[in-house]
Legacy VTK file of the C-alpha trace (Angstrom):
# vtk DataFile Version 3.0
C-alpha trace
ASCII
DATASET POLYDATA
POINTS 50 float
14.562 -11.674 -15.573
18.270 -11.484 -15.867
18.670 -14.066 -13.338
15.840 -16.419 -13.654
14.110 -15.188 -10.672
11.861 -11.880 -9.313
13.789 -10.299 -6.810
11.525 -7.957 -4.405
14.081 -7.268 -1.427
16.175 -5.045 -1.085
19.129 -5.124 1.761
20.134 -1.720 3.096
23.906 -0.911 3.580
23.989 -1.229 6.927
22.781 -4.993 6.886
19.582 -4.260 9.218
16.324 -4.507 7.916
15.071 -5.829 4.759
12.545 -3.586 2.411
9.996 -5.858 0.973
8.593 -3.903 -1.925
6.181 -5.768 -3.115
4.603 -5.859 0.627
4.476 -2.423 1.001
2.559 -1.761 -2.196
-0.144 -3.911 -1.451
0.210 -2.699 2.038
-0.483 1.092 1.261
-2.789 -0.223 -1.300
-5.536 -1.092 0.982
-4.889 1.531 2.960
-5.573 4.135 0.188
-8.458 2.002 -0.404
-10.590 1.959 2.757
-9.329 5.510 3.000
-11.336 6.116 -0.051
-14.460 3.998 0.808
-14.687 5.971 4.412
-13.881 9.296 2.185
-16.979 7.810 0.023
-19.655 6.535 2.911
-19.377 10.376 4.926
-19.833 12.384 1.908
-23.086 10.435 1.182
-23.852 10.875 4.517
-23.348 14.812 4.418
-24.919 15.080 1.113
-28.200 13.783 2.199
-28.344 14.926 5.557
-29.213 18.317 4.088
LINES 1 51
50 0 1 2 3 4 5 6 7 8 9 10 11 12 13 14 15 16 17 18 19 20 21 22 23 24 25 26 27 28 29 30 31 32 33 34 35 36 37 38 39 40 41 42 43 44 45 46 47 48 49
């Protein structure tokens, strides 16, 4: 903390659009984590189906 402050945006070059980091990760976080919970619930479902 160089500056006295968390930055978590970045600007791109071009001045349009603004990457929020932080946003993203906990954005693909719960993603990854209801894919893994759906992943979870149909291979129970497979496994005692037979």
């Amino acid at each position: 903390m160089v500056f006295g402050q968390v930055t978590d945006f970045i600007m791109s070059r071009s001045g349009r659009g603004i990457l929020n980091l932080a946003d993203y990760a906990i954005n693909i976080g719960m993603i990854l984590l209801v894919l893994n919970m759906t992943v979870r619930f149909v291979n129970k479902r497979v496994c005692h189906a037979h």
